[in-house]
N, C-alpha and C positions, 0 to 999 in steps of 0.2 A: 591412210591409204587413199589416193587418188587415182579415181580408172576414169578412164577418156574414151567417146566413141567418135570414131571414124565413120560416117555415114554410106558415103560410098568411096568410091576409087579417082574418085578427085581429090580425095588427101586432107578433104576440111572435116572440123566440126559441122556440126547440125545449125550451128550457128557463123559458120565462115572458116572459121580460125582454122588457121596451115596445125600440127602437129607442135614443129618449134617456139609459133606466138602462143599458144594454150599454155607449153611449159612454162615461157615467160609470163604469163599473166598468174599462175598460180606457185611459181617458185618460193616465193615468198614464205612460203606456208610451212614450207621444209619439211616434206611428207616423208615419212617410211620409204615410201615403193609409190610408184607414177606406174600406170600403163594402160594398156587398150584390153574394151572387152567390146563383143557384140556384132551387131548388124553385119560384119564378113567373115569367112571362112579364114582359117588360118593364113591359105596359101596368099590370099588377097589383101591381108595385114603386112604380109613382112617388108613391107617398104618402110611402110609408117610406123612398124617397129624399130627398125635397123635407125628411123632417123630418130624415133622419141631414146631409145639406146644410145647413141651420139653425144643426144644431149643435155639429159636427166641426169646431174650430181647427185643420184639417191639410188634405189633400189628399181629394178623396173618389172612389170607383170604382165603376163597376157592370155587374156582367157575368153578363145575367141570361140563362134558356133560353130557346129559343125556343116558347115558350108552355109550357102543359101538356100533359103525355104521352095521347098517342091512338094506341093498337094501331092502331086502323083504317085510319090515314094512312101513308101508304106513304114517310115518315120516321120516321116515330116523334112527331111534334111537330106542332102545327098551325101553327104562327106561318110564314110564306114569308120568307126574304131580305129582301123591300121591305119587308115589315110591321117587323119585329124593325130594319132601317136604320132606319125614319121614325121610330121610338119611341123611339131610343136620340140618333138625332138631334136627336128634340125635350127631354131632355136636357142635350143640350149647346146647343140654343140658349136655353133659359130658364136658362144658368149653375149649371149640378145639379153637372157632373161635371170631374174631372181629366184621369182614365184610364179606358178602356171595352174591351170585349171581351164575349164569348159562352161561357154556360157549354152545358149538356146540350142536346142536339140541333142545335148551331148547327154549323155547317159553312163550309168558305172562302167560301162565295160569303154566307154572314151576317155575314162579319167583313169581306168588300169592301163587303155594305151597309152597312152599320155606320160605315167609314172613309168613305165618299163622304159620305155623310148631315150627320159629324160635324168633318169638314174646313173649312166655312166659318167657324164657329162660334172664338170666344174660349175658352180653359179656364174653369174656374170662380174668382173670385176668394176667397180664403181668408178668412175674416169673422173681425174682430175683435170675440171676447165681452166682453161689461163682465167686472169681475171677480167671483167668488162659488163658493161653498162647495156644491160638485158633488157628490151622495150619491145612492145608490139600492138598492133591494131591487131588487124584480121592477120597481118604479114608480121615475120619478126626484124628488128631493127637493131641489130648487136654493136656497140662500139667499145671495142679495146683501147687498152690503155695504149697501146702502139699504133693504134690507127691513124693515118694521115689524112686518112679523107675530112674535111670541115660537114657539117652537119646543118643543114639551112632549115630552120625553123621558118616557116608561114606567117606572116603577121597581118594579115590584113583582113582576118575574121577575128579581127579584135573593135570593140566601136570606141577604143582608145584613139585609137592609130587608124582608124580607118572612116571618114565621112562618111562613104558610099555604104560599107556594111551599117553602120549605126542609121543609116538613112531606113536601109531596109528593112533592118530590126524594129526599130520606129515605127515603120508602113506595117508592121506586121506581116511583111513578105520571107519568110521564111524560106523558101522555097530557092528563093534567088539570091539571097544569104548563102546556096546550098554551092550553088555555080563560082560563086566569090571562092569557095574551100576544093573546090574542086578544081577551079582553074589554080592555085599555091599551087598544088599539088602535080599539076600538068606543064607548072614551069618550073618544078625541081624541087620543092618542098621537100623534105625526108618526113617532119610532123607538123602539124597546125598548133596554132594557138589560138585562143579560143577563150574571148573576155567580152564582157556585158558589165562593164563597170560603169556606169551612167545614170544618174540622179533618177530620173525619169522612167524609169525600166527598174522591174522586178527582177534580180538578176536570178535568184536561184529558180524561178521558172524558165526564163530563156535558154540557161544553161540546161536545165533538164531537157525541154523541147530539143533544142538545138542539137544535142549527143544523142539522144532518140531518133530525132533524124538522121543526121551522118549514120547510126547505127545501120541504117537502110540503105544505105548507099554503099554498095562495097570499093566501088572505086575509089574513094574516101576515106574510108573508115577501116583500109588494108593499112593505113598509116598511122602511126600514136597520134593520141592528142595531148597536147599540152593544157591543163585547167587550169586559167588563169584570172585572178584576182585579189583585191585588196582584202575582200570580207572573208571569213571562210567557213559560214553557212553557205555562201555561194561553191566555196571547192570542193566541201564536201557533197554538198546534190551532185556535182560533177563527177565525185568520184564515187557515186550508190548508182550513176549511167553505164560508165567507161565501160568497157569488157576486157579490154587489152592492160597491160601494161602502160601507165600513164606514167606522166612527169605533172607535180604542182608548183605551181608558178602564183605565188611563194610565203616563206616564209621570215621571218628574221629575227632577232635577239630587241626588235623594238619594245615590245610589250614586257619583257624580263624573259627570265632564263626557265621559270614555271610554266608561264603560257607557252615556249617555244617548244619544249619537253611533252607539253601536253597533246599539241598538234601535229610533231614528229609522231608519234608511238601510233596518234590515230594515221597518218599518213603510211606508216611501217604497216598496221592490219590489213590498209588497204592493200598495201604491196607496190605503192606509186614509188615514183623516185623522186627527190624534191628540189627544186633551184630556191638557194637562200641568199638573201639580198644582203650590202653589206651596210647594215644598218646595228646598229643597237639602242640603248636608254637615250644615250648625250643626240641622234640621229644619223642621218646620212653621213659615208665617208667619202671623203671626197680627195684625198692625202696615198699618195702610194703605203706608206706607212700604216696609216688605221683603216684600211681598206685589208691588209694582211692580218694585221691583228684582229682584227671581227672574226674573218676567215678561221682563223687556227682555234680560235676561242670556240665557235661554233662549228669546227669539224671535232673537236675535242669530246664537245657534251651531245654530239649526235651519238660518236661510235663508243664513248665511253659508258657513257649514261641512258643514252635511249637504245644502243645496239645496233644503228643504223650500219648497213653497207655501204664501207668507203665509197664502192663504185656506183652507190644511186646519190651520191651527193654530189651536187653541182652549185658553183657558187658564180653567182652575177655580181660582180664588183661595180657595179654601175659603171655604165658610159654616162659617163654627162657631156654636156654642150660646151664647145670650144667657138672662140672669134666670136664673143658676144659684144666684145666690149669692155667690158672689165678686166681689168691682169691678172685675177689674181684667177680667172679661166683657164686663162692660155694652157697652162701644162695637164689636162684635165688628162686629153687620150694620152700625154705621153704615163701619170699617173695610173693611168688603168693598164695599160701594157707592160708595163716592169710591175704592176701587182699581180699580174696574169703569172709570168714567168715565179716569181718569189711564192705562189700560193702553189703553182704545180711541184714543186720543190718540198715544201713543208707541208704540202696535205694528201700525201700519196692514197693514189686512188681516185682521187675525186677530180671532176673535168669543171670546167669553165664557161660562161657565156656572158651575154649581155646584149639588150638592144639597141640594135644597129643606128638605127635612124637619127636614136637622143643624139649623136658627135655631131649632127647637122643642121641641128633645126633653127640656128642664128642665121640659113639662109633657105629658110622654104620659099618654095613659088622659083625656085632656080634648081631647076634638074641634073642639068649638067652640072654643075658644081657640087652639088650634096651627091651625085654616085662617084666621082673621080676622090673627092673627100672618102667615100665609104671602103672605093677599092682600096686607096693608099692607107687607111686605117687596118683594116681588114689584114694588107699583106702584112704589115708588122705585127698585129693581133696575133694572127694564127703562126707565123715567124716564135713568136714568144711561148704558144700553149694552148692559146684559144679552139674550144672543142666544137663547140656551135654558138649561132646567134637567134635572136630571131628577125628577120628582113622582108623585104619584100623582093623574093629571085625572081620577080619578072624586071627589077632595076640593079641588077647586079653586073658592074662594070667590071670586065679585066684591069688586073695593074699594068699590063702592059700597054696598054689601051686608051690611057686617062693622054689625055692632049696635054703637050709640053703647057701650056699657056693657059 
């Protein structure tokens, strides 16, 4: 059993979290009963009940104080027995609650109102959610399996992908690191990504630092992160930071099917959701063909084997680079986009991605050409299945947009 406090009538945790992003971050757990106790009076909860009610597939509770605290009142609390019975009763007759009780200043004679009140009344019945891909910072970030919106991941608080942050990270300018995640985020980002994979840097301290700080930033940190990297002592320091609902970025069938199992299950306690590469033993796929088959084979021994939820699997078929030069390139994005469609087909549940940029890097240092490239991949991408990527939206070109020429 899971109880949550609502601090005040702003609707957060003590620590940020909306009501919805808390349930997302601890669904995972698959508790008995979820609810609110504490710090407000009944009548100042039923908001933040009505929505944790909404959206809690389990049991829900609430056992709130009897009002707010007043020295003056010769309780301590203003709320009377009748008040704190009728409110909690009314509750339980618009079908809010499972289990109820009194926290701070309530007394027997608040918990016989309370039972009188709530006795007539039916429990709450347990709502079945459609299915979809549950995420949250401070804010929650839901996507359905029927949702059309695309999903723009943040890439340039990665020092993969990004000179300028790896510059900063380097200077040990954190701070300005901080504006890099925050400007994704001001041109559209839905989550960041967020990699320190670099010789020269200790990654599972940056990463710590780095989600410590966004933690402080709520304008920031109202959004998921995505943990990304190669090692996964680094994902895991990422994910002993996170608060929200994360995504790891990633895992694959390279190391064998023991190490993959092994890192899922801890990935599953965390409660992240995971992007897995289409990689296994032989390596990288690069074939519309064995880009599927990895896919089905590794959706198989998530939900078979390890128990994962279809809808926190997400698979990166790799974008790789096209117009390099070699032929046997060429059909690289078309490869990737009929494995998009073939893997939404045979992995129900699970969404899609891949980063953007790999389809263009045979012409860096030429802008306009690698975003007209990006849009025209993109509208067939997301045409096929494609759920998110991750990019840079402050270069994201419309298809309608890209110059004949």
């Amino acid at each position: 059993i899971i109880s949550v406090t609502i601090t005040d009538q702003s609707g957060r945790t003590l620590t940020g979290q909306t009501v919805e992003a808390c349930w997302n971050s601890i669904r995972h757990a698959n508790p008995l009963c979820v609810g609110l106790n504490c710090a407000l009076g009944a009548d100042l909860m039923r908001p933040f009940l009505e929505e944790l009610s909404r959206v809690a597939d389990c049991f829900v509770h609430v056992y709130p104080n009897a009002g707010l605290p007043n020295p003056l009142s010769d309780t301590g609390y203003d709320e009377t027995p009748d008040h704190t019975g009728n409110s909690v009763g009314s509750f339980a007759r618009d079908g809010l609650v499972n289990l109820v009780g009194g926290c701070c200043g309530t007394t027997p004679q608040h918990i016989r109102a309370i039972v009188d009140q709530v006795s007539p009344h039916s429990p709450r019945t347990v709502p079945q959610r459609p299915p979809a891909l549950h995420l949250s910072g401070l804010e929650a970030l839901n996507i359905s399996t029927d949702q059309s919106e695309f999903i723009n991941i943040g890439e340039r608080t990665n020092v993969t992908g990004s000179p300028r942050f790896k510059k900063l990270i380097k200077a040990d300018d954190f701070n300005a690191a901080l504006a890099i995640a925050q400007s994704q985020i001001d041109k559209g980002a839905q989550m960041i990504d967020v990699n320190f994979d670099e010789g020269l840097l200790d990654g599972e301290a940056c990463m710590t630092r780095f989600l410590n700080l966004i933690a402080s930033e709520p304008d920031i940190s109202r959004v998921p992160v995505m943990i990304d990297s190669s090692k996964w002592s680094v994902i895991e320091a990422g994910l002993k930071c996170v608060q929200g609902k994360s995504i790891v970025n990633s895992i694959s069938l390279k190391g064998g099917e023991e190490e993959f199992c092994e890192q899922a299950r801890v990935i599953r306690r965390y409660g992240a959701a995971v992007i897995v590469m289409a990689f296994d033993e032989k390596g990288q796929a690069a074939t519309r063909d064995d880009k599927v088959a990895i896919a089905e084979r590794s959706y198989r021994i998530l939900t078979e084997r390890v128990g994962f939820d279809p809808q926190d699997i997400i698979f990166d078929l790799n974008i790789l680079t096209v117009a390099t030069g070699m032929e046997e390139h060429n059909n690289y994005a078309v490869d990737f986009i009929e494995a998009v469609r073939e893997v939404k087909k045979r992995c129900p549940g699970a969404r899609t991605s891949g980063g953007l940029s790999n389809i263009s890097f045979a012409f860096r240092g030429n802008n306009p050409v690698r975003e007209a490239m990006h849009a025209a991949f993109l509208h067939h991408a997301i045409e096929a299945g494609l759920d998110m990527a991750i990019v840079n939206p402050g270069m994201l070109m419309e298809y309608d947009a890209i110059e004949p020429d």
